[in-house]
Structures are given as C-alpha cells and as structure tokens.
C-alpha positions as CSV (number, residue, x, y, z in Angstrom):
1,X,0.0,0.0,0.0
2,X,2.9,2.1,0.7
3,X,4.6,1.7,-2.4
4,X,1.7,2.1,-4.5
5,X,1.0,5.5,-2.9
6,X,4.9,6.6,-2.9
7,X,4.8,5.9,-6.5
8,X,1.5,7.8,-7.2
9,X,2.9,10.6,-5.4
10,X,5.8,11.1,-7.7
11,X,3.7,10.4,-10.6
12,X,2.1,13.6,-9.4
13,X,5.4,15.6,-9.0
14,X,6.5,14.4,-12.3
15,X,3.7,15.7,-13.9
16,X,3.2,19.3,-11.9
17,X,6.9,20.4,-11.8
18,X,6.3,23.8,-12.5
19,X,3.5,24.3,-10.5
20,X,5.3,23.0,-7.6
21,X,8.4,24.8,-7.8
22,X,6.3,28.1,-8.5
23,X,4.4,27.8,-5.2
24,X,7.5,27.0,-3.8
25,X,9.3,30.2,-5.4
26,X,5.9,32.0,-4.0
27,X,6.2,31.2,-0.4
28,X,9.8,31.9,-0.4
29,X,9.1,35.5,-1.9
30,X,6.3,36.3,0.8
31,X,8.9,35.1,3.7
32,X,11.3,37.4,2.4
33,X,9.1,40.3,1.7
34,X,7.4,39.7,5.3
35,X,10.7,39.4,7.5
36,X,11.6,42.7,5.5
37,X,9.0,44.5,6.1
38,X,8.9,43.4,10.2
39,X,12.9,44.9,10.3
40,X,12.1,47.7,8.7
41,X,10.7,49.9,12.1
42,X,13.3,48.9,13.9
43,X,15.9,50.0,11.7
44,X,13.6,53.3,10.7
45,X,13.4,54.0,15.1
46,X,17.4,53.5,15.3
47,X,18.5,55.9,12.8
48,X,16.0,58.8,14.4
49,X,17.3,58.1,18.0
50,X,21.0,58.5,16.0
51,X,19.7,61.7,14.0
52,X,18.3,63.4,17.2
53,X,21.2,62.5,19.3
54,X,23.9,63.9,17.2
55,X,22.0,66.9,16.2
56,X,21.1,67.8,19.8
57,X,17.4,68.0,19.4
58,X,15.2,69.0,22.7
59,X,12.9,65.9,23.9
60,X,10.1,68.7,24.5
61,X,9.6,72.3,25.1
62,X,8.3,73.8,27.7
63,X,5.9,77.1,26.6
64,X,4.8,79.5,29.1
65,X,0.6,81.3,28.1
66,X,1.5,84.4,30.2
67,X,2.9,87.5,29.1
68,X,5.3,87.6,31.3
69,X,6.6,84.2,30.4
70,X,8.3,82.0,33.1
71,X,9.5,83.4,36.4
72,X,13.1,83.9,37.2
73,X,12.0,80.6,39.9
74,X,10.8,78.7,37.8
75,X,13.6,79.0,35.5
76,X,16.2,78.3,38.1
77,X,14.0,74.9,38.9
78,X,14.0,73.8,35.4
79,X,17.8,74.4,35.7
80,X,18.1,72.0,38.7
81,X,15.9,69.5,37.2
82,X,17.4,69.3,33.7
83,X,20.9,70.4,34.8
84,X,22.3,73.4,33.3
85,X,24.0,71.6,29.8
86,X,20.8,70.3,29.0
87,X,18.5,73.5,29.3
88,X,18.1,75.8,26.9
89,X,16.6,79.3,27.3
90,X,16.6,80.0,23.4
C-alpha cells in the first residue's frame, strides 16, 4: 500500500513540476518580503534616536501662556531639574 502510494505521489510531481516549484518560489518570496517589512521599524526608530542624538534635538519644550513668560523661579528649577548643559533658554 505504501509503495503504491509513494509511487502515485511522484507520478504527481513528475507531472506538476512547475507548478510546484512556482508555489515553492511563492512562499519563499512572501517570507522574504514579510521578514523585511517586520525589520524595517526597527531600523527606521534607530537611525532617528542616531539623528536626534547627534543633532542635539530637545525631547520637548516647555511654553509658558502668560505675558510675562516664566519666572526667574521657575527658571532656576528647570535648571536644577534638567541640569544646566541640557536646558536651553533660546
């Protein structure tokens, strides 16, 4: 029973080559295609963590609604916090 199907089973291979090797070709293609597109944020989130860290770019701004803007205090206490490298008044 065996043998009979063994041999009916590469009758079948014989006969759809093509086909087989395209679906095989297929799935290999959509693997590739998938694992590419699933490395692609990672790689796209690295390179702006590297451009924002060698350009120096603020991680937010502070904006004061008054007028008057912020108080000498408060300006002192965003020093302390941040330290004074990382605080810019500009």
């Amino acid at each position: 029973m065996i043998k009979t199907y063994l041999k009916t089973l590469w009758r079948m291979f014989e006969k759809h080559v093509t086909r087989f090797l395209s679906i095989i070709f297929m799935v290999l293609i959509s693997v590739g295609f998938c694992s590419g597109i699933g490395m692609a944020p990672d790689k796209i989130n690295h390179s702006y963590d590297d451009y924002y860290k060698s350009r120096n770019v603020s991680d937010f701004i502070l904006r004061c609604t008054t007028e008057e803007g912020l108080s000498a205090d408060a300006v002192e206490n965003l020093k302390k916090y941040f330290g004074k490298a990382d605080y810019n008044t500009g």
